[in-house]
N, C-alpha and C positions, 0 to 999 in steps of 0.2 A: 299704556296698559297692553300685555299681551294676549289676544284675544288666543282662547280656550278650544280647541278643536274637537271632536268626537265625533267618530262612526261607528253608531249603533251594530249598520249590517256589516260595518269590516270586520268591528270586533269579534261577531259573532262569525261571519265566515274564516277569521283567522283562528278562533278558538276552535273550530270545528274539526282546521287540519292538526291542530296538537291534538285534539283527540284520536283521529286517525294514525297520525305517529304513532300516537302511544300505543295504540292496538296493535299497529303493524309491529312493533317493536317486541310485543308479548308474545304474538303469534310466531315472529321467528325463533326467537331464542325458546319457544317452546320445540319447534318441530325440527332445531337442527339439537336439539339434547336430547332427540326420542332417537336419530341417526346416530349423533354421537353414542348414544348408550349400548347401539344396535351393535355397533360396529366392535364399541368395548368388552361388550356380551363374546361375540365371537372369538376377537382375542382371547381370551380368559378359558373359553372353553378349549382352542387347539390347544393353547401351553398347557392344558391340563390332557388332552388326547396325548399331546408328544410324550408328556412324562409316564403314562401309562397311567391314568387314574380315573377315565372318564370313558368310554368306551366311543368310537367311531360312528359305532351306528346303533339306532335304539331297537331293540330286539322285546318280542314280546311271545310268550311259550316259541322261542325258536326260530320263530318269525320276522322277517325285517319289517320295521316300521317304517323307517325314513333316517335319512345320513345328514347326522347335526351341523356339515359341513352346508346339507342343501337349503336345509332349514335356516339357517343363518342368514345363508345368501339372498334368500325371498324376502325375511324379515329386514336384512341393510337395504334393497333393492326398493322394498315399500314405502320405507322411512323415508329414502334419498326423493320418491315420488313424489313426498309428499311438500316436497320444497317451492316447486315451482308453481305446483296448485295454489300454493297461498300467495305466494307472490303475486300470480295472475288474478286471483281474484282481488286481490287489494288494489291493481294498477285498474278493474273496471269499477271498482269502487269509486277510486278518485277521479276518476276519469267523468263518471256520473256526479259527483257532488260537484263538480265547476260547470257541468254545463246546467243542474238544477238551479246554480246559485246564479249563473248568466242569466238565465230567462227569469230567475225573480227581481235583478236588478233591471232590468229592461220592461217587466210586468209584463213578457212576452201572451201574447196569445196565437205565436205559431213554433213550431218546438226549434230548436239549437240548430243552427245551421254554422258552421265553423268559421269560413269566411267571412260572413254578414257578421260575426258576432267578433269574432277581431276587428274588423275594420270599426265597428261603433265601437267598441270599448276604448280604443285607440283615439279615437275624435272628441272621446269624453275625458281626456286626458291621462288614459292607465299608457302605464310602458309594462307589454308586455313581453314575457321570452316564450315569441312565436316557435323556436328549435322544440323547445321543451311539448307545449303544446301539442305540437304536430306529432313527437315522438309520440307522445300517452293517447293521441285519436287513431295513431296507425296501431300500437300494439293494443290497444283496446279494439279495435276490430277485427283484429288477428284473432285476437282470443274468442270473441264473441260469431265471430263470421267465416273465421278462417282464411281472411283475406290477405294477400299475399306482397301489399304494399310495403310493408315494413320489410320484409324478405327479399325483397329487391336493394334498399337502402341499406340496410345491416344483415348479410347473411352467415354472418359470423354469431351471430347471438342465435343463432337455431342450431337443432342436432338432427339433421333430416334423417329420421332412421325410418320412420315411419308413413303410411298413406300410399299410394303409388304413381305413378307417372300423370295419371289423367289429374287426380285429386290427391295431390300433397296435404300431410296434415303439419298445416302450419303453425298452428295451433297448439296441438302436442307437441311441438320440439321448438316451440320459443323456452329460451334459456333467460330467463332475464336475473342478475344478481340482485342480491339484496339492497344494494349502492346504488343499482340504477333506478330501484323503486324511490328512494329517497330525495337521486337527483330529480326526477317528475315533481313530487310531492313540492321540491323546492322551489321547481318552475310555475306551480298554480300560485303557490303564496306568492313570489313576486307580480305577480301578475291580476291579481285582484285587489281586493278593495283591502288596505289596514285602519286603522283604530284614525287614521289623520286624512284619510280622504276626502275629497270637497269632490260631490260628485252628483250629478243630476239627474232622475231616476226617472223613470217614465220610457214610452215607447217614442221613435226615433219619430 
């Protein structure tokens, strides 16, 4: 007879991250169709300024209002802003729900500490992807702190335009794609508990 396996808390911490998928999922294809629109918006209006049917700039008793060219550019500039804000906060999302779900599995009574808490997970027999990990506690503190760990590691994924020499904002110009938020997402799920865990709960 094949005995029967079930975890309660995996199942619920693996159900937790398809919930988060799927939100991240909505959230992107929502805010890159509000750019995309942005951008088709503009289009639409120069081929109609070239052909002569739309006027350059909006005029009101005589008066210049504002040039649909600048207005456009604000409106794709906001849009495109508004990519990485969501990205960012969905990687401190996740970032937060593995280490709440570490300290319930531990029944911690002192908060997440990264090392201590890989090393026990690890002894309780999880295999986890420490790269993944570590990426999502540096860009999660980039974001949250400004810290400039990650910035040293990957400074290719920043667009340093902004902050100045004393205090870079590194934070503003973390670039992360959409792909990388999912490879994260992919690295808690391996790394915590699933639905076939045999695993022993309690403090160390």
């Amino acid at each position: 007879m094949v005995e029967f396996r079930f975890s309660m808390r995996g199942y619920v911490f693996q159900q937790g991250l398809k919930d988060l998928r799927r939100a991240f999922d909505a959230t992107m294809q929502a805010v890159h169709t509000v750019h995309e629109n942005a951008q088709a918006d503009w289009l639409r209006d120069s081929k109609a300024i070239e052909a002569g049917q739309l006027s350059a700039n909006v005029l009101e008793n005589d008066h210049f209002l504002y040039s649909r060219e600048t207005l456009h550019k604000l409106l794709i500039e906001q849009a495109a802003a508004a990519i990485p804000v969501a990205i960012n906060a969905y990687v401190v999302m996740l970032h937060h729900y593995w280490e709440k779900s570490v300290d319930d599995w531990r029944n911690a009574t002192n908060h997440y500490k990264h090392t201590r808490e890989y090393y026990w997970l690890e002894s309780k027999g999880l295999t986890l992807d420490r790269e993944g990990l570590e990426f999502l506690r540096k860009a999660t503190n980039t974001i949250k702190h400004n810290n400039s760990e990650l910035h040293k590691d990957r400074p290719e994924l920043f667009c340093m335009g902004a902050g100045n020499a004393v205090r870079p904002d590194y934070a503003g110009s973390l670039r992360l794609p959409d792909t990388e938020f999912i490879r994260l997402l992919e690295a808690v799920q391996s790394s915590g508990f699933n639905v076939t865990t045999d695993f022993e709960f309690g403090p160390r």
